[in-house]
Steps between C-alpha positions, in 0.01 A plus 500: 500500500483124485849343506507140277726250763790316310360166569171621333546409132627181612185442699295603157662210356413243722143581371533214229708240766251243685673489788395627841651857502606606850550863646690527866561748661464757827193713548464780267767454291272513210349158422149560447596795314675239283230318454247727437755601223563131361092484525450785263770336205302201583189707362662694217583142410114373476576302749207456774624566867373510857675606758487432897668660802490237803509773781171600390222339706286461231750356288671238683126427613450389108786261527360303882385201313614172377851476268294309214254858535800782505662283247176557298514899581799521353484320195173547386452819255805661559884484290611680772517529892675745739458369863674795748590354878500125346623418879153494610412235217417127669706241347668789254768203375280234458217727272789724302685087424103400389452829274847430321440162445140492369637705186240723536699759360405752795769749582537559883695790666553516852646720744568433864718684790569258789700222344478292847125491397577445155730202563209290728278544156762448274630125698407303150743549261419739253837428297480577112154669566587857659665830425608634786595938503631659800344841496728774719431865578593698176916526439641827422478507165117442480481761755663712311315527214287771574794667655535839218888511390750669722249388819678115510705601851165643675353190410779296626435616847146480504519175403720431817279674703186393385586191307333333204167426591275540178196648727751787616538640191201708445478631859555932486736513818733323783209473720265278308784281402611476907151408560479217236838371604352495829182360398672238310698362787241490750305294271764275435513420888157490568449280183740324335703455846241441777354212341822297504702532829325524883354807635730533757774504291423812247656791732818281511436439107460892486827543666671267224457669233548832649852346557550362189432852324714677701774234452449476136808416294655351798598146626224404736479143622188282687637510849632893495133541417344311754726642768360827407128455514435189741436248230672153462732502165248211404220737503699747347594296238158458444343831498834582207310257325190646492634798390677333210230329401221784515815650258556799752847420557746366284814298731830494321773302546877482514750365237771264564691219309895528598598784760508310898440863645170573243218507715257182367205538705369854544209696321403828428062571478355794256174642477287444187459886487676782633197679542341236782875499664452835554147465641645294724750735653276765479713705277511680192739798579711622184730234343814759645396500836458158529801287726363183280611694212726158368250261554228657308743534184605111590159408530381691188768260273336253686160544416621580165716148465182295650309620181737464251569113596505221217456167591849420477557754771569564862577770744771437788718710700839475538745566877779315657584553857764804440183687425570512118136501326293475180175627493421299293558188262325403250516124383466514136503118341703448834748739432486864687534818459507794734308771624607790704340776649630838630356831577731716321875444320799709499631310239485157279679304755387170499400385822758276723183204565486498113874441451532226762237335373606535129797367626391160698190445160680557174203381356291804585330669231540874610392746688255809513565816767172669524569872748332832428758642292776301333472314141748363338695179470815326637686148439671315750583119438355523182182582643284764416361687809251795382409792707089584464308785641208349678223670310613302261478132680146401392604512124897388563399192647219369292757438244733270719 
């Protein structure tokens, strides 16, 4: 069954727009599968369209000559132009500026995963000429919808076992998706990884992220890190960065404005996919055995939040030094509101972190309790906090 990704009919419509549309993402979230998609409206259109994939030899062979030749390839003949891997593309910036600016009327797509990579092509301003769309691993509710009705809870734990990854979901059993996970990760290292910090430094690189899966959800910090496996919290801080910015992990940091005993300087790191996390610990035992239990339902919200994000939006999390915390708070226009997660309720009782900090921002906008069993709503200051069943997040929090 072929899922249609909420960002897709916005895509279609960038079709008709001249500027340079952009696709980033991590590997095999479903990019080309995007643009393979985007190429055939192209063609129901009339429109003519070629399309490249730069980590084929033979293609990125075709584009080793001059700029004033590739800009030639993709202009002449064509309405349309899908260019996969655009990281391996000389001088990406300076051809993609010349394209827009020739009014050719030549529509380019391009997709790339290493954003480090993408940033050295991208050094000329491309302001006013670009669309850029983060792709991530599918949310819940596009993973859902092949899910047959009353089957929404297995779901929800495969998806936290497994995760989102597109290619996942037409494998028959646990094992194929274990060995794709695995596949997936290796490749990462050996690929997107090796190329950008020193070979000697890899196994300690390996032993990072292992860390920073098993302490997902929690405060880490650069030197805590680098204690642990041998680095220097420079180099730490360095390899964090090139995991944010091949958009495997996704830092998050804390709120503050007017409380002396908020913590103003600590972060929390997530996954991109539960499914990789997993991989990473080497396990996929049932969602009730599991002693990470919480953090997979805090990190579901998560992944769930990161996709529903408008412009005018941010993710923090909230904790002052009593140990009172928010799991998260979401800056809406600058103003927040709250997210909790728990495992299961006993009853609507809204959470003492919520109230103290209801209490110290008046101007807070509400609240949502997602759990496994409670719904329902409560006021307190005039607020509105609602109580959620997770299954439910992917759909709740699009509409915030």
């Amino acid at each position: 069954m072929k899922i249609t990704r909420r960002c897709f009919e916005g895509l279609v419509q960038e079709i008709g727009r001249s500027e340079i549309s952009i696709l980033l993402g991590p590997r095999q979230v479903g990019k080309t599968f995007l643009l393979r998609e985007l190429q055939k409206q192209a063609r129901k259109a009339g429109l003519r369209t070629r399309y490249h994939n730069l980590e084929i030899p033979s293609d990125l062979r075709a584009f080793n000559k001059t700029d004033a030749e590739v800009f030639r390839l993709l202009t002449e003949t064509v309405d349309v132009v899908f260019i996969d891997e655009f990281q391996y593309l000389k001088n990406a910036s300076k051809i993609f500026k010349a394209i827009f600016d020739s009014r050719k009327k030549v529509k380019i797509f391009a997709s790339g995963s290493s954003s480090i990579e993408i940033h050295k092509h991208l050094k000329e301003s491309l302001a006013g000429r670009r669309l850029v769309t983060r792709i991530a691993p599918l949310n819940f509710d596009e993973f859902s919808r092949r899910t047959p009705r009353g089957a929404r809870s297995s779901r929800y734990e495969e998806y936290l076992t497994y995760g989102g990854l597109p290619g996942l979901l037409h494998l028959p059993d646990a094992p194929s998706k274990i060995r794709l996970l695995d596949e997936l990760l290796a490749t990462y290292i050996q690929k997107d990884v090796k190329s950008l910090i020193r070979e000697e430094n890899i196994r300690a690189f390996n032993n990072l992220i292992y860390l920073l899966a098993e302490n997902q959800g929690s405060l880490v910090s650069e030197n805590s890190l680098s204690r642990e496996i041998g680095l220097t919290a420079a180099t730490v801080n360095k390899h964090l960065s090139i995991l944010e910015n091949t958009y495997v992990c996704h830092p998050v940091h804390s709120y503050s404005r007017s409380l002396g005993n908020e913590l103003k300087k600590s972060k929390k790191i997530y996954f991109y996919d539960l499914g990789m996390r997993n991989a990473l610990l080497k396990d996929f035992g049932a969602l009730r055995h599991r002693s990470d239990r919480g953090v997979l339902h805090e990190s579901f919200v998560f992944l769930q939040l990161a996709c529903a994000l408008k412009p005018n939006m941010e993710i923090k999390f909230w904790r002052n030094k009593l140990g009172q915390e928010i799991d998260f708070v979401i800056l809406k226009n600058r103003k927040p509101f709250l997210i909790e997660v728990k495992t299961t309720l006993s009853n609507r009782e809204i959470p003492p972190a919520i109230r103290t900090f209801l209490s110290h921002y008046p101007e807070t906008l509400g609240a949502i309790v997602f759990s496994e069993n409670m719904v329902g709503e409560e006021k307190f200051m005039g607020k509105t906090v609602r109580f959620e069943l997770l299954t439910s997040a992917s759909k709740t929090l699009q509409t915030l």
